[in-house]
C-alpha positions in Angstrom: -18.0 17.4 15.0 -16.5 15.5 12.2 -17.5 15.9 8.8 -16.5 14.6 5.8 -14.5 17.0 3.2 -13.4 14.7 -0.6 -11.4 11.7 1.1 -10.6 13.3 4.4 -12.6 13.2 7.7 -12.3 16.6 9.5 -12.8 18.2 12.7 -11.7 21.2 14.9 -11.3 20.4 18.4 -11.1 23.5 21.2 -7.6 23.2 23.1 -9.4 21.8 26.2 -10.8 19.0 24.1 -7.5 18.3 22.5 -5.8 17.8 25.7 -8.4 15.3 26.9 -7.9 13.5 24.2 -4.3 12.9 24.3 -4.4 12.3 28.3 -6.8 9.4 27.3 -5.1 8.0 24.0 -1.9 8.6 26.6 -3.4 6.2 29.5 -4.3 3.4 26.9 -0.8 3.4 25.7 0.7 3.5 29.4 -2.2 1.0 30.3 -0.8 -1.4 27.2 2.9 -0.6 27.3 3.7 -0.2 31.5 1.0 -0.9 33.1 -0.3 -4.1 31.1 -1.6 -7.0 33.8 -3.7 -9.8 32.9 -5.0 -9.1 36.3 -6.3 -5.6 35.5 -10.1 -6.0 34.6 -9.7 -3.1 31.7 -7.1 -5.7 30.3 -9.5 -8.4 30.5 -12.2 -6.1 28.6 -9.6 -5.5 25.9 -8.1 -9.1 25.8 -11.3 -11.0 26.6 -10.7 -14.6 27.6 -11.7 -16.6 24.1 -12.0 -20.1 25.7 -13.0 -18.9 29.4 -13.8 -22.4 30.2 -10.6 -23.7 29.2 -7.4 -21.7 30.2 -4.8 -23.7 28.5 -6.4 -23.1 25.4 -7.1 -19.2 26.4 -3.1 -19.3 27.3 -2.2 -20.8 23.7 -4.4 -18.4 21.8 -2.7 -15.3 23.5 0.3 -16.7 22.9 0.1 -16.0 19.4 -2.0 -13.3 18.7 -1.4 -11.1 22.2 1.6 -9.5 20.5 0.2 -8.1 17.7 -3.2 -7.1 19.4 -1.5 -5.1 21.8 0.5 -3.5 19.3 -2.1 -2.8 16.9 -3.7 -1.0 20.2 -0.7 0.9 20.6 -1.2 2.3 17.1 -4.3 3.1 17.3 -3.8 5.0 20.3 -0.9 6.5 18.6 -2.4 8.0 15.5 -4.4 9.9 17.8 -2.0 11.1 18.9 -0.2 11.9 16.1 -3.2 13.7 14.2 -4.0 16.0 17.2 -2.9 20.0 17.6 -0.1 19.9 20.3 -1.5 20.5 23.9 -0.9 24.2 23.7 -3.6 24.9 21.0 -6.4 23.7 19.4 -6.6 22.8 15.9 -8.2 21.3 12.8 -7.7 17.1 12.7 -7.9 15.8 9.1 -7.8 11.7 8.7 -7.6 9.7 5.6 -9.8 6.5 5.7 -6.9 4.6 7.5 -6.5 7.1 10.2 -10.4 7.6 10.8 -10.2 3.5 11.3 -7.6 3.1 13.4 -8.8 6.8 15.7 -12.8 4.5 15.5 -11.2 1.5 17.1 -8.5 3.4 19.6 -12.2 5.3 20.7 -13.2 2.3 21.2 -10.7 1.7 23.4 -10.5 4.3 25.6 -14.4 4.0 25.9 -14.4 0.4 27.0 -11.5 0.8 29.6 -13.0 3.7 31.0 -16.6 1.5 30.8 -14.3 -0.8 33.2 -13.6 1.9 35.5 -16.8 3.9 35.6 -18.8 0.5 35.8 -20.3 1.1 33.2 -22.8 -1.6 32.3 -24.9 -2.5 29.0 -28.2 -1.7 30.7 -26.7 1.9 32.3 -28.7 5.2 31.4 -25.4 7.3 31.1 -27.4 10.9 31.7 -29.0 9.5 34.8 -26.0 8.0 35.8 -24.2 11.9 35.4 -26.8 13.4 36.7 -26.6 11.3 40.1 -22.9 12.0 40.1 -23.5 15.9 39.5 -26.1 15.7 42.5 -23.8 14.1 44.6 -20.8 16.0 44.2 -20.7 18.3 40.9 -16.8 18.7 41.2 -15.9 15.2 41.7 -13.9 13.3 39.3 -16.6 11.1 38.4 -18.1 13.8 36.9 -15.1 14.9 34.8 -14.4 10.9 33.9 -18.3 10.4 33.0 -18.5 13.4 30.8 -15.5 12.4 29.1 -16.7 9.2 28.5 -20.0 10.7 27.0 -18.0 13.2 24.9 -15.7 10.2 23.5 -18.8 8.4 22.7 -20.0 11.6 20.7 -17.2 11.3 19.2 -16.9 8.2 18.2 -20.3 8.5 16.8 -19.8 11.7 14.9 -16.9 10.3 13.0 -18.4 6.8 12.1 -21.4 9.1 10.7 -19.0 11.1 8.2 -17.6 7.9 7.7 -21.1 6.1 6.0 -22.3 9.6 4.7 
């Protein structure tokens, strides 16, 4: 999908696929603007507990670095935004080095919260898990949210390859 062309990393995405994109890059912002709870356990993923034995200390540390993570999230989730076709039309996406960075780590992103909310675990064989879903009920939603979550992961692999080629 992406491909490196001089300095710019490019890809064309298909109107469907630009409009999953911005619904996900949407929900992270919503999830880290509106919706933010510690209590979520996407939160947690993204804002991991750094001294979990020790909540004061855990407390202090987000006390001073929260802000910025969150808004560095934000960002991220942002220049997605920002580089892809409107929702109406598909389109060619071309990213300097900063914006390949900042859509690699807002992939990221998207992919862990949805990890959260798939269950998603390290040791979980994704095609099985799809093809268990598909078996069960082939329209259901897990089976739009899991091939999503595959196709992000693409993704986020194709453009980390033209990133080291």
């Amino acid at each position: 999908m992406f491909r490196r062309q001089g300095d710019r990393y490019v890809a064309t995405f298909a109107v469907d696929e630009a409009r999953v994109l911005r619904k996900v890059a949407s929900e992270v912002v919503g999830l880290l603007t509106d919706g933010f709870d510690h209590g979520d356990p996407v939160v947690g993923r993204l804002f991991p507990e750094v001294y979990p034995e020790d909540a004061a200390s855990t407390a202090e540390f987000r006390r001073y670095t929260e802000g910025d993570l969150k808004t560095a999230k934000i960002d991220q989730a942002g220049a997605i935004l920002a580089a892809l076709p409107d929702g109406e039309t598909g389109g060619e996406v071309r990213l300097d080095a900063e914006a390949a960075e900042a859509w690699l780590r807002a992939l990221n992103d998207a992919r862990l919260a949805m990890g959260v909310r798939l269950e998603i675990k390290d040791g979980t064989d994704l095609g099985e898990e799809l093809d268990d879903a598909v078996a069960e009920d082939p329209t259901s939603s897990r089976v739009f949210q899991l091939s999503v979550y595959a196709y992000l992961g693409y993704l986020q692999e194709s453009l980390l390859n033209a990133l080291i080629d």
